[in-house]
N, CA and C of each residue as an Amber inpcrd file, in Angstrom:
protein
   687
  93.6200000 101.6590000  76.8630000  94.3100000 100.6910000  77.7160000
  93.5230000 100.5030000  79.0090000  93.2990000  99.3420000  79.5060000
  92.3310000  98.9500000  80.6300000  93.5190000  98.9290000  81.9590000
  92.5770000  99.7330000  82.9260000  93.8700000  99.8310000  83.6170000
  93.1370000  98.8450000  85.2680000  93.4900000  98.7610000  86.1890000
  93.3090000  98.3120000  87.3920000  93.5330000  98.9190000  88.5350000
  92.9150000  98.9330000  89.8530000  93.0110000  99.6170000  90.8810000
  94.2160000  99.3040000  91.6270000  95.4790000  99.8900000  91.6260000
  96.4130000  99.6570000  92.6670000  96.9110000 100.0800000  94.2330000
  96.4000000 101.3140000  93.9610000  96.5470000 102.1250000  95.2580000
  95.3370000 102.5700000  95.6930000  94.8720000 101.7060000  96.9800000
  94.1800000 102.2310000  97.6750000  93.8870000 104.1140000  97.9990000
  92.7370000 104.5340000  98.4770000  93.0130000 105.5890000  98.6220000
  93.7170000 105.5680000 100.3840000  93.6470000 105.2790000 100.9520000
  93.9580000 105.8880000 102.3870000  95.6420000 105.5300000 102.0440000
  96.1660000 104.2090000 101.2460000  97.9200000 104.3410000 101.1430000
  98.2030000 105.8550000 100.0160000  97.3820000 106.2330000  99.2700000
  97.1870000 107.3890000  98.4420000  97.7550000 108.4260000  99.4130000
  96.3210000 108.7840000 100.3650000  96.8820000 110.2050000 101.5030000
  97.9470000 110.0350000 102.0860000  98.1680000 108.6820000 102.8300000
  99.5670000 108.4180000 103.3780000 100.5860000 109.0030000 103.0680000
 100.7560000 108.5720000 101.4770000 101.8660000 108.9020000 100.6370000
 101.8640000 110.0120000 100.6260000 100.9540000 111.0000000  99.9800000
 101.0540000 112.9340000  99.9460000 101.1160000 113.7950000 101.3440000
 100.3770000 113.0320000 102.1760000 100.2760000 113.4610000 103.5480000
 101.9870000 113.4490000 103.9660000 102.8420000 112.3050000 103.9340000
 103.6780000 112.0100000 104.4310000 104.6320000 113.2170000 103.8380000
 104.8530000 113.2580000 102.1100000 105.1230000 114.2310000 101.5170000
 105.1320000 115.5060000 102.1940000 103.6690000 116.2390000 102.3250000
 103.5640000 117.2990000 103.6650000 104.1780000 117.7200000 104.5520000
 103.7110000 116.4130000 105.4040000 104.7100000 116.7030000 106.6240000
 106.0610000 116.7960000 107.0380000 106.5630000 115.7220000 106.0810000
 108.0950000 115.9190000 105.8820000 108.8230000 116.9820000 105.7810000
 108.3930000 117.5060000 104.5760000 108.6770000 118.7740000 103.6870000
 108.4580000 120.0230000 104.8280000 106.9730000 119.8540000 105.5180000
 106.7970000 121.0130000 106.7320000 107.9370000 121.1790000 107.6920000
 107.9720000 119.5550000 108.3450000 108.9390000 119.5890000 109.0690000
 110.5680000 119.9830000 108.9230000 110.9920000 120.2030000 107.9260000
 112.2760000 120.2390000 107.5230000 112.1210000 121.6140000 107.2530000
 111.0610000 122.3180000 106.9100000 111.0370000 123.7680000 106.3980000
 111.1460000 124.2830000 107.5080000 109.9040000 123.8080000 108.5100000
 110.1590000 124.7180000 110.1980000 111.7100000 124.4280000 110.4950000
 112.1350000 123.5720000 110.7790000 113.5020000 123.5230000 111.3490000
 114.7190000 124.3160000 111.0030000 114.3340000 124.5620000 109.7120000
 115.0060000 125.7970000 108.8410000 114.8970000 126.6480000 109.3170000
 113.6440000 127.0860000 109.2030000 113.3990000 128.4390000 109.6160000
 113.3500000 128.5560000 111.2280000 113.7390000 128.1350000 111.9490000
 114.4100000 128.0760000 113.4290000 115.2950000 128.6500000 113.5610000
 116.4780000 128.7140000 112.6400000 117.6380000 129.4520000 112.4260000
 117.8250000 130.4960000 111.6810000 117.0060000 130.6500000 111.3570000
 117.1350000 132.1150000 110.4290000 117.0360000 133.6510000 111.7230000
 117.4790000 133.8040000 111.4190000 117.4240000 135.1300000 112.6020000
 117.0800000 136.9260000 111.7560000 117.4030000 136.3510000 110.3490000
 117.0770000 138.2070000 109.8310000 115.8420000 137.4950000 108.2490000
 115.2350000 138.6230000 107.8040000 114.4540000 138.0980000 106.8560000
 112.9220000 138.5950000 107.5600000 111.7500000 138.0770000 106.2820000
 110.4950000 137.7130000 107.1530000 110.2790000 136.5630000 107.5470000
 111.0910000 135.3780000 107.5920000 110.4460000 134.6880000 108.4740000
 110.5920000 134.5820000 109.4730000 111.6310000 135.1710000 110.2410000
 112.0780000 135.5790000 111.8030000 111.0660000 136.4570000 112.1140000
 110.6680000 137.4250000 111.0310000 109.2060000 138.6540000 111.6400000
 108.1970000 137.8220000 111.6900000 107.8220000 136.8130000 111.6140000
 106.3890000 135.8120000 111.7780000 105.9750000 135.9890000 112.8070000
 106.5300000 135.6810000 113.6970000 106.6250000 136.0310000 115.4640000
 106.0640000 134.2620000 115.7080000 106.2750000 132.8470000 114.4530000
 105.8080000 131.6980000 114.5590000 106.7470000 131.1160000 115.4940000
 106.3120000 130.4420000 116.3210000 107.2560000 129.2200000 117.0090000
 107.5190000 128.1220000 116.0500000 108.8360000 128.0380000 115.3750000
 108.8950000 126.8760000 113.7880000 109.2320000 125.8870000 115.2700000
 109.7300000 125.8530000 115.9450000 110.2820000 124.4000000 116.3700000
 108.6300000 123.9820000 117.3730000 107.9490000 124.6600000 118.0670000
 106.6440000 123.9900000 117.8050000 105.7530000 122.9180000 116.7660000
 106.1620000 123.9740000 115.7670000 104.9310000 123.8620000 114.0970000
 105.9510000 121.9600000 113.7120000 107.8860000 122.4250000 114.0710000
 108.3150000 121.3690000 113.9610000 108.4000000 119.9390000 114.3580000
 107.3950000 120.4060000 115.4450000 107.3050000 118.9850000 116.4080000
 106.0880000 118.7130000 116.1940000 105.0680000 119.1020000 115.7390000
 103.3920000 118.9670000 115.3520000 103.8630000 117.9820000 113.9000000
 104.2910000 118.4460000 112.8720000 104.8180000 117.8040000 112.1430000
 105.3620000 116.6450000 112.2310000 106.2340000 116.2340000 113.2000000
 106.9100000 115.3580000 113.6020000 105.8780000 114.6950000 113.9020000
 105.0040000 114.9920000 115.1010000 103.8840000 113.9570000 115.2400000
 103.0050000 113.4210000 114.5840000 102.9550000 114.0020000 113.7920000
 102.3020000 113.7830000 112.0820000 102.7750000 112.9230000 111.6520000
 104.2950000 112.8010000 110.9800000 105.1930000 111.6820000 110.3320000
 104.8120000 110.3820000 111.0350000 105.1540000 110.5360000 112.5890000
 104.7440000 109.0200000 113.2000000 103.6800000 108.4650000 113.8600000
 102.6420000 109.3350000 113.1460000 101.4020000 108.9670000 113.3890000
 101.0820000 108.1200000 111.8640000 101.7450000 109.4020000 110.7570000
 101.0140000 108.2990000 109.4810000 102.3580000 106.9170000 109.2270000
 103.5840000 107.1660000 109.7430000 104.1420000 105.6830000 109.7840000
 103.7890000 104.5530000 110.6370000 103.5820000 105.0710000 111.9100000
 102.5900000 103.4800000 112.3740000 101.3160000 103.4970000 111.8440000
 100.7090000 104.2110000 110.9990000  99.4220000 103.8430000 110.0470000
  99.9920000 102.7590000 109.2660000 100.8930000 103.0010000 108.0880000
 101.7090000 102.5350000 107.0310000 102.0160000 101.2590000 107.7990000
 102.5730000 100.6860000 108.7450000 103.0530000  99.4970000 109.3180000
 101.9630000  98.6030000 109.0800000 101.2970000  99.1950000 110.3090000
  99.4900000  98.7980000 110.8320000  99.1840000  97.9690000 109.1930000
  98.8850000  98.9740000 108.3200000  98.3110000  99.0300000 106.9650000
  99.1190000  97.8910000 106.1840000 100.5960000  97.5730000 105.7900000
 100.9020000  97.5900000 105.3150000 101.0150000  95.3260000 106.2040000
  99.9510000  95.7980000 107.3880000  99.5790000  93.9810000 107.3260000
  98.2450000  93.7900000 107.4610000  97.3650000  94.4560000 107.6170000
  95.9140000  94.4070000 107.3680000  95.5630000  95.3250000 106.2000000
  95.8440000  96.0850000 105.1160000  95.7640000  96.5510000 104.1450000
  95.1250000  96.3260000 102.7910000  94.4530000  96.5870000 101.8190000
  94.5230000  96.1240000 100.3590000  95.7220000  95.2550000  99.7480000
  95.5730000  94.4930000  99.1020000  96.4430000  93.4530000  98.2480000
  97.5780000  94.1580000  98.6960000  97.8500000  94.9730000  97.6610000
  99.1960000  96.2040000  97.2420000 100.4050000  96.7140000  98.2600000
  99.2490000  97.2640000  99.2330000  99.6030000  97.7500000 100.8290000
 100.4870000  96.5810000 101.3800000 100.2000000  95.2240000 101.0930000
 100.9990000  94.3830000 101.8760000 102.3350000  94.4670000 101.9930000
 102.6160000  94.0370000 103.2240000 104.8940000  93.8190000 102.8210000
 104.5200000  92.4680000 102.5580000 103.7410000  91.4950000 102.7070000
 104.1890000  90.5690000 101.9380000 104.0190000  90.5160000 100.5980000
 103.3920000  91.2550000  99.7910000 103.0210000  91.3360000  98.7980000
 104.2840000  91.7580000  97.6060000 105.2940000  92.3940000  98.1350000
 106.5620000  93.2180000  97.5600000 107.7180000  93.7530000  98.1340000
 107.4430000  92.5950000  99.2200000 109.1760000  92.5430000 100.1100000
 109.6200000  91.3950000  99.5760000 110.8230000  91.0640000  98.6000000
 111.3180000  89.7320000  98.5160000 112.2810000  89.8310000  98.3560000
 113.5290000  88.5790000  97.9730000 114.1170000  88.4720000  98.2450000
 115.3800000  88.9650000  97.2060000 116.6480000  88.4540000  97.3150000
 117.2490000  88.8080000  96.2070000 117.9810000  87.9310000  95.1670000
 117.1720000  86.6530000  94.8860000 117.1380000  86.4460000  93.5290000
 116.0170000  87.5630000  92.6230000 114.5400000  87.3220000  93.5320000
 113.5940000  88.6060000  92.7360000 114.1740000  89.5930000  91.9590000
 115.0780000  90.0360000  93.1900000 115.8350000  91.6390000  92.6430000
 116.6510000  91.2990000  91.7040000 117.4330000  90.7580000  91.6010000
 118.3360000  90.3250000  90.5610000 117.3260000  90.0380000  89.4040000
 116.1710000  88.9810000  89.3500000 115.7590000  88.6010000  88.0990000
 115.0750000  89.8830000  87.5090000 114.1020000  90.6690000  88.5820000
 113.6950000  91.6100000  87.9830000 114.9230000  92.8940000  87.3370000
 115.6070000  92.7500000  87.8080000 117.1900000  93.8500000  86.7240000
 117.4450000  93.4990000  85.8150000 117.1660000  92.2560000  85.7660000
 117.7700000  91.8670000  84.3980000 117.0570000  92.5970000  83.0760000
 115.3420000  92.6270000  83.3800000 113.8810000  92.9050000  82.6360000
 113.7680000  94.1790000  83.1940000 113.4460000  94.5080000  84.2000000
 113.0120000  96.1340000  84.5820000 111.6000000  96.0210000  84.2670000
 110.9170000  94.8980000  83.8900000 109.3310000  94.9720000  83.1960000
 108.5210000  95.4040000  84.4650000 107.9050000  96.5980000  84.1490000
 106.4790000  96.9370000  84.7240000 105.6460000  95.7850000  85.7260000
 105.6150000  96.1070000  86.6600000 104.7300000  95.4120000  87.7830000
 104.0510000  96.1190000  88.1670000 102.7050000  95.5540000  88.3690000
 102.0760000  96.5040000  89.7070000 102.3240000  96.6000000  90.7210000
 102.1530000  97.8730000  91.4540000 102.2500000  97.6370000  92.8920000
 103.8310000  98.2230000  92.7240000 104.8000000  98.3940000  94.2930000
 105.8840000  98.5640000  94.3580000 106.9510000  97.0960000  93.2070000
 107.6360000  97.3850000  92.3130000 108.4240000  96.4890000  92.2090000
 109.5540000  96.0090000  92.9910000 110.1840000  94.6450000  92.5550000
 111.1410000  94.4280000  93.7970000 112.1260000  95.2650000  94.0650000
 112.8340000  96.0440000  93.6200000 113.6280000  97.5900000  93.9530000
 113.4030000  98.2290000  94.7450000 112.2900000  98.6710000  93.9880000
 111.5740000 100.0630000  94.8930000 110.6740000  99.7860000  95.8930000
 110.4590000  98.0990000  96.1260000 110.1240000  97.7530000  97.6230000
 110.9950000  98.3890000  98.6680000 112.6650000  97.3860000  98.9000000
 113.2010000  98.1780000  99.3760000 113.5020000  99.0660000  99.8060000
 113.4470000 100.1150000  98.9080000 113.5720000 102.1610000  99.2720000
 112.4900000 102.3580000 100.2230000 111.2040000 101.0520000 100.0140000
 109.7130000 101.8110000 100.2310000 110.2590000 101.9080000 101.8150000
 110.8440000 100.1220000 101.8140000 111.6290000 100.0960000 103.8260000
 112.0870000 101.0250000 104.0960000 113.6780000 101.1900000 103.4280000
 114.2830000 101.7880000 104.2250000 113.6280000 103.3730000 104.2900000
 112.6450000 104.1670000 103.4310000 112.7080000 104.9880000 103.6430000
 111.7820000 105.3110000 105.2510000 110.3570000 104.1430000 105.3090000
 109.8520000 103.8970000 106.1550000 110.4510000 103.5650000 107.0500000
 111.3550000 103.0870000 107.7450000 112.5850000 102.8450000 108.4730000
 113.1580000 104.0540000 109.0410000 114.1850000 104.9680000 107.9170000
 114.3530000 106.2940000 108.6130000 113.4070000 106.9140000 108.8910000
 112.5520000 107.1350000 108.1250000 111.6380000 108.2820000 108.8610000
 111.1150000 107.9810000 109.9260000 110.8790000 106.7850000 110.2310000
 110.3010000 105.9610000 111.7780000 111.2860000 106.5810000 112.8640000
 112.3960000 106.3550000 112.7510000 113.4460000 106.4430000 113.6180000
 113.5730000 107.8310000 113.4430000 113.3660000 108.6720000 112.6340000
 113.7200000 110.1330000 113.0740000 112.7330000 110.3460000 114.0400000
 111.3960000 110.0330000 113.7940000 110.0820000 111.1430000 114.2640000
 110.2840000 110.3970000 115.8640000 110.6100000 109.0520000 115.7110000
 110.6660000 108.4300000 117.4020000 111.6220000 109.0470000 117.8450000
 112.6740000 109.0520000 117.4650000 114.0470000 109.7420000 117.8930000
 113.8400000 111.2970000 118.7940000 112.6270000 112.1420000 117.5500000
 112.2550000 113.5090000 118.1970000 111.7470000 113.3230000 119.5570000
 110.9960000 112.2950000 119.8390000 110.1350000 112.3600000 120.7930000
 111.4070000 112.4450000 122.1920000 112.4380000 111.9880000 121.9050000
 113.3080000 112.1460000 123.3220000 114.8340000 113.2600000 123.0240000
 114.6960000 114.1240000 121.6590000 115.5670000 115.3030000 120.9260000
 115.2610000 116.3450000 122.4730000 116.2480000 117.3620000 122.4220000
 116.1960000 117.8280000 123.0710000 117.4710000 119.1520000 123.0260000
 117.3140000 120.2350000 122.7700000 118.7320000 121.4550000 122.2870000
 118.9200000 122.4500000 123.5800000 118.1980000 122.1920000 124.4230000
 118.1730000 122.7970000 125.5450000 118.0570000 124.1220000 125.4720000
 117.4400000 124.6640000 124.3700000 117.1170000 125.9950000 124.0590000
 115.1360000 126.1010000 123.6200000 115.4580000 125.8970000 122.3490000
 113.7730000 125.7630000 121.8460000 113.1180000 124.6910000 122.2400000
 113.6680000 123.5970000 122.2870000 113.3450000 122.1120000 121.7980000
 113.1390000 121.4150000 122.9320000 112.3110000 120.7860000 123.5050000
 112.2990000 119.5730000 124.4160000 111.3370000 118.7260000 124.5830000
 111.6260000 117.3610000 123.7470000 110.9470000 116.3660000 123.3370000
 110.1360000 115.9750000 124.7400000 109.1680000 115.4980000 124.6450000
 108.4060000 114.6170000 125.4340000 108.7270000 113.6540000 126.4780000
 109.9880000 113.0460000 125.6740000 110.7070000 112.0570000 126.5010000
 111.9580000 112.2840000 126.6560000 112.5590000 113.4450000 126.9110000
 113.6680000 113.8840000 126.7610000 113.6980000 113.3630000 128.1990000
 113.2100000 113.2180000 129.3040000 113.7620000 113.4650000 130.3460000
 113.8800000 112.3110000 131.4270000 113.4290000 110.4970000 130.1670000
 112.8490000 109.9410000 130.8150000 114.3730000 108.9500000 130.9790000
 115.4480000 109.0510000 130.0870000 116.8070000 108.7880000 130.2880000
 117.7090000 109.1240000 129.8640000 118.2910000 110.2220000 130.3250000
 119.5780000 110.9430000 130.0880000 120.0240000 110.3720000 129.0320000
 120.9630000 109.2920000 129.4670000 121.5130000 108.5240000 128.5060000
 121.0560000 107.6880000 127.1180000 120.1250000 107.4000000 127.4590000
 119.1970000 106.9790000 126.0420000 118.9950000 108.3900000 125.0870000
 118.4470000 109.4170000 125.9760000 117.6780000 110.7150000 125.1750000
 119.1390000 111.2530000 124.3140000 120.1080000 111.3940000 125.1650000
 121.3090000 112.2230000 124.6530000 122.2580000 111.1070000 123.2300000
 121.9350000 109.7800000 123.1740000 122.3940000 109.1030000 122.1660000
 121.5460000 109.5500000 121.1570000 119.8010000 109.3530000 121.5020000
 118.8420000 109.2210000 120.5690000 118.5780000 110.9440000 119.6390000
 118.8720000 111.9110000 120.7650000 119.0460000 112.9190000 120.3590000
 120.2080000 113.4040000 119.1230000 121.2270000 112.6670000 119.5370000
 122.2870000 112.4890000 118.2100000 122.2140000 112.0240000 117.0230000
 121.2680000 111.1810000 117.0780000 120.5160000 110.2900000 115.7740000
 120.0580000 111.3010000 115.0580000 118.8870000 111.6850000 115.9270000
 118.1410000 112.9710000 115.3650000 118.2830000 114.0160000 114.6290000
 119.5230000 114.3200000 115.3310000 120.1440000 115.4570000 114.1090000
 121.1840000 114.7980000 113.4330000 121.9950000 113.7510000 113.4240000
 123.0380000 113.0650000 112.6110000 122.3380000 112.8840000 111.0910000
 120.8340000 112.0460000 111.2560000 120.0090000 111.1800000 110.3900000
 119.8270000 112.1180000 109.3230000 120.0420000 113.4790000 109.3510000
 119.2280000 114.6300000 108.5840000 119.2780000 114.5770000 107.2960000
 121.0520000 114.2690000 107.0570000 121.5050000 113.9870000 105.5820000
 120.9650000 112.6380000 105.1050000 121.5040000 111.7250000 105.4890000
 120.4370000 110.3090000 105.3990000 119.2000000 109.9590000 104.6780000
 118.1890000 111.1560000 105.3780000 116.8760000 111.4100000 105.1120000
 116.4850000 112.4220000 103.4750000 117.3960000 112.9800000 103.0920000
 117.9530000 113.5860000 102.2650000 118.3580000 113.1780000 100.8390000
 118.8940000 112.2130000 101.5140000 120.0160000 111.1670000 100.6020000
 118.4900000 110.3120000  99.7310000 117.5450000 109.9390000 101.0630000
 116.9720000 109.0620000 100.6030000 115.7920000 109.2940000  99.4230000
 115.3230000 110.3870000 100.0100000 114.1830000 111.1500000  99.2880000
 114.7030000 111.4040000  97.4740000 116.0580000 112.0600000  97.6060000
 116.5460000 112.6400000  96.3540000 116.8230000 111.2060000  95.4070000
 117.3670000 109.8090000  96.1030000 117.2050000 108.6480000  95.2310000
 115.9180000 108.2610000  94.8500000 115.0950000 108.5590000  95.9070000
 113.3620000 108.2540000  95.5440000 113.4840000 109.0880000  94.1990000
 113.1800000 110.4040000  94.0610000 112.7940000 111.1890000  93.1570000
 113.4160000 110.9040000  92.1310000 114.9550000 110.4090000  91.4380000
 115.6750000 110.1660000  90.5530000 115.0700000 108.9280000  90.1020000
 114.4480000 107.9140000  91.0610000 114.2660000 106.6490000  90.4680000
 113.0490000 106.6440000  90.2320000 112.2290000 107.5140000  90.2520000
 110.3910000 108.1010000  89.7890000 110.9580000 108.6980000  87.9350000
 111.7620000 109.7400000  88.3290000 112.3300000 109.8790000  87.0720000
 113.0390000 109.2860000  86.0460000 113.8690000 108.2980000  86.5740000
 114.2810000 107.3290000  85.3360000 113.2300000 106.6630000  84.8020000
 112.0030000 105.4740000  85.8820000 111.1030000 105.1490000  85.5570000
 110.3890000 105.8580000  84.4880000 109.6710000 106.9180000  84.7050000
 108.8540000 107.7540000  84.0960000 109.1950000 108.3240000  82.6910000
 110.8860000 108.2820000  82.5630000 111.2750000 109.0750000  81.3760000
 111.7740000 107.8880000  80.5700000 112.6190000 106.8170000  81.1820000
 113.2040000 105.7620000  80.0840000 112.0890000 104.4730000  80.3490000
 111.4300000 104.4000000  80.8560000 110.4990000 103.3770000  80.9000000
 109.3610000 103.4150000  80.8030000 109.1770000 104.4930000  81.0250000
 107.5940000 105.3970000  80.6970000 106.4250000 104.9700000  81.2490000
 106.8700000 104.4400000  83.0680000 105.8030000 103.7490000  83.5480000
 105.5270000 105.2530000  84.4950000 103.7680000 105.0900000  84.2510000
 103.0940000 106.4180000  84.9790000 103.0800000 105.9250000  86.6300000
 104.2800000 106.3380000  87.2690000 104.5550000 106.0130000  88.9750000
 103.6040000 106.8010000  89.4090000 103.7430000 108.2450000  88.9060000
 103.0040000 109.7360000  89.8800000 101.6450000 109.7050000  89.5830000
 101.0490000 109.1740000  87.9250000  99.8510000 109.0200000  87.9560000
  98.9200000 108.2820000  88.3850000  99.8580000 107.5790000  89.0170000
  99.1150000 105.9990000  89.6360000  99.1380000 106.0400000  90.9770000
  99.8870000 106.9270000  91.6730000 100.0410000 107.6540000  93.1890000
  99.1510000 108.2450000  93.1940000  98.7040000 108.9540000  92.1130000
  97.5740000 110.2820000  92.4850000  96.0270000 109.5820000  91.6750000
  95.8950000 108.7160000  91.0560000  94.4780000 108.0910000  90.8050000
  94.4040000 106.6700000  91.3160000  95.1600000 106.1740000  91.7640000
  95.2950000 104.5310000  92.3280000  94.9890000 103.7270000  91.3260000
  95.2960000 103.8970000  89.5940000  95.2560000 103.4820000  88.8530000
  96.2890000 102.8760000  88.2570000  96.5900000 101.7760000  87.2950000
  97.7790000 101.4900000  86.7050000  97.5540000 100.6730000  85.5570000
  98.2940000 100.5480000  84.6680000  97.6840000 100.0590000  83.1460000
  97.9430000  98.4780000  83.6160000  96.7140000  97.7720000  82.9910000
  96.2740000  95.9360000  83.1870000  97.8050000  95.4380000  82.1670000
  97.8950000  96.1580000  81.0430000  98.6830000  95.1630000  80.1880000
 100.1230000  95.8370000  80.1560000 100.9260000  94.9210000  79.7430000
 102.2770000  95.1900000  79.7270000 103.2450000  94.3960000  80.8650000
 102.4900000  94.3860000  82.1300000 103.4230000  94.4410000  83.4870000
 103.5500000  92.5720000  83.5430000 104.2420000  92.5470000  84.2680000
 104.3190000  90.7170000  85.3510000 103.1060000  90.7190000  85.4400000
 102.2780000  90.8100000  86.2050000 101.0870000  90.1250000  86.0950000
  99.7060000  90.3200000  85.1660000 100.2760000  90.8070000  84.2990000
  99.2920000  91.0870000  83.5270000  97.9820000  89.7740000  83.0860000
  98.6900000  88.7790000  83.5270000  97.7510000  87.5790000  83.0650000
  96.6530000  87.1650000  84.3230000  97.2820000  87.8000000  85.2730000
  96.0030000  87.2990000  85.9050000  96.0260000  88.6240000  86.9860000
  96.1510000  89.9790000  86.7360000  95.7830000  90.7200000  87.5390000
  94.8230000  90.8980000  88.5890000  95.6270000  91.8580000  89.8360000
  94.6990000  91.5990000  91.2080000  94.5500000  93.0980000  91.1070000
  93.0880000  93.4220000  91.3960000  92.8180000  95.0770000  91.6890000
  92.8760000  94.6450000  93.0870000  93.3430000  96.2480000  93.5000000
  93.2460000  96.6560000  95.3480000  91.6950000  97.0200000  95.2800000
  91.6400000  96.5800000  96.7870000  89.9200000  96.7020000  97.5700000
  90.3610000  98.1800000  97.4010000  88.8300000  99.2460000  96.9520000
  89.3380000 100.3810000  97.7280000  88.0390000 100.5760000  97.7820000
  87.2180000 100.5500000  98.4450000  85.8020000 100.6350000  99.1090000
  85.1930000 101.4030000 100.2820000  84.4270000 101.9700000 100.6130000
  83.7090000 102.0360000 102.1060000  84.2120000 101.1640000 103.0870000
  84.5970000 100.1620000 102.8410000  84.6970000  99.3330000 104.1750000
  86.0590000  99.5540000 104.4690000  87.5290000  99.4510000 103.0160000
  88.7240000 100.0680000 103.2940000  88.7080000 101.4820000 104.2310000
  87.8800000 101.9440000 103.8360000  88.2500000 103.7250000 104.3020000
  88.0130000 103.6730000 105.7940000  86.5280000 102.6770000 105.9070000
  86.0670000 102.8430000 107.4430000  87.7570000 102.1250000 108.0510000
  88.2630000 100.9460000 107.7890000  89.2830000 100.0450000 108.1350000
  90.0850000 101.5670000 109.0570000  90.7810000 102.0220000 107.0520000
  91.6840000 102.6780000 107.5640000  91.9640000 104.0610000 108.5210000
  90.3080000 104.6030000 108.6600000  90.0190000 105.3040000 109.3690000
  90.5260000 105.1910000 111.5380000  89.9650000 104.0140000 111.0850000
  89.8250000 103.0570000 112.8300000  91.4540000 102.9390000 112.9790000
  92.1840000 102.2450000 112.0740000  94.0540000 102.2140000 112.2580000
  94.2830000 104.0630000 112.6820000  94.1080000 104.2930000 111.5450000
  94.8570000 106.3890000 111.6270000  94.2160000 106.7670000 113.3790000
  93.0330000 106.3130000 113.3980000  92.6230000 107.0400000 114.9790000
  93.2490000 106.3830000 116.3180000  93.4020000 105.6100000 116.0640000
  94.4580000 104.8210000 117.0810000  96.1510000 104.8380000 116.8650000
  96.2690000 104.6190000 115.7980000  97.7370000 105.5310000 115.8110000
  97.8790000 107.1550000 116.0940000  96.9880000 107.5450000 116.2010000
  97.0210000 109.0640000 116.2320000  96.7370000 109.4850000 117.9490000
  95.6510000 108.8020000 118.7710000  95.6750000 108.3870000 119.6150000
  96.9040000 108.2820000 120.5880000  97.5100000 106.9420000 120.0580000
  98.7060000 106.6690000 120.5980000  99.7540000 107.7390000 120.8230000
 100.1120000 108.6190000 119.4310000 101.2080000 109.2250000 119.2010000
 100.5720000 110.6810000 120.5130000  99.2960000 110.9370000 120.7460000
  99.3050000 112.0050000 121.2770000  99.4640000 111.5180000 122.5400000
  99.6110000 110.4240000 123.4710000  99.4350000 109.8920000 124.7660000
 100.5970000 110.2840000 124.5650000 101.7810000 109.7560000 123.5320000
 103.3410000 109.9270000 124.1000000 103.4490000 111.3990000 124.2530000
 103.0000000 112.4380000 123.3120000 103.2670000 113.6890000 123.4460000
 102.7890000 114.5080000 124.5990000 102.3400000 113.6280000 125.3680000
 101.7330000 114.1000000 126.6910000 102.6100000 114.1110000 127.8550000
 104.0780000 113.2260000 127.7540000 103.8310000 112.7550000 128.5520000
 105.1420000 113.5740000 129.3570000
């Protein structure tokens, strides 16, 4: 089966990177509260390791934004944000597309959405014990709403991930489209899908990488000016 390039590599790291950090971040925060065990004997600062993380998340989500309008084909939101006749016609078929289908565009938002708003949210969190965001101090009243988000959002974030993973798995088991193998080689089979008749491979080249290199260093950039401040 002849397959085509869909996923860039730099939306590739995004994706596992993001995976990472998430997962880090939610583990340190855990382990913040643990008080008996070995991971209280670490002698680690988790709500440090938890906020490094954090800066991580919204460093590679304003990548993902950035990316996701100067990007490869795929990467685009215009490419697989639409509307909802799409969604409707595509339910009816469920047929294989490249790229995000119109469904799992959606999730791609909202999940990019919460996680945006958590990691910004951290930057002004604040427990008056371990924790004190960057911008905790720049308005009471803003920080102490935004701080509520922060820890409110937790389940949310939760909620969202575990529908991600169920809907990788229905895909994968009753439809038998390779989601994870095509995340992890930026590959995807030419025939079968919607566009199979006139398929578009993603750029993924030297010149992508230099691209996405120059976005990640300036979002990364950015995110450390705020953590400065």
């Amino acid at each position: 089966m002849n397959n085509i390039r869909v996923w860039d590599l730099p939306l590739r790291l995004f994706h596992w990177l993001l995976v990472v950090c998430v997962s880090g971040a939610y583990f340190c925060v855990k382990s913040a509260g643990i008080t008996e065990g070995w991971l209280s004997e670490t002698g680690l600062d988790w709500m440090t390791w938890h906020s490094r993380f954090g800066y991580a998340v919204l460093t590679l989500i304003l990548f993902r934004l950035v990316w996701g309008v100067i990007g490869p084909y795929y990467a685009r939101f215009t490419q697989f944000v639409v509307g909802p006749r799409k969604i409707a016609a595509y339910l009816r078929t469920t047929q294989w597309t490249a790229g995000h289908n119109p469904l799992g565009a959606w999730s791609v938002i909202a999940m990019l959405l919460a996680f945006g708003v958590q990691a910004a949210s951290g930057l002004f969190a604040s427990d008056d014990i371990l924790f004190e965001g960057p911008l905790s101090r720049l308005n009471p009243v803003a920080s102490g709403f935004l701080n509520s988000v922060h820890h409110a959002s937790e389940w949310v974030l939760v909620a969202l991930v575990a529908l991600h993973l169920c809907a990788i798995a229905y895909y994968s088991v009753f439809h038998r489209q390779p989601l994870i193998r095509a995340m992890v080689t930026g590959d995807a089979p030419a025939q079968g899908h919607a566009d199979a008749k006139a398929p578009v491979r993603s750029q993924d080249n030297a010149a992508t990488a230099v691209r996405a290199c120059i976005v990640l260093l300036i979002c990364a950039a950015l995110v450390f000016w705020l953590s400065q401040w």
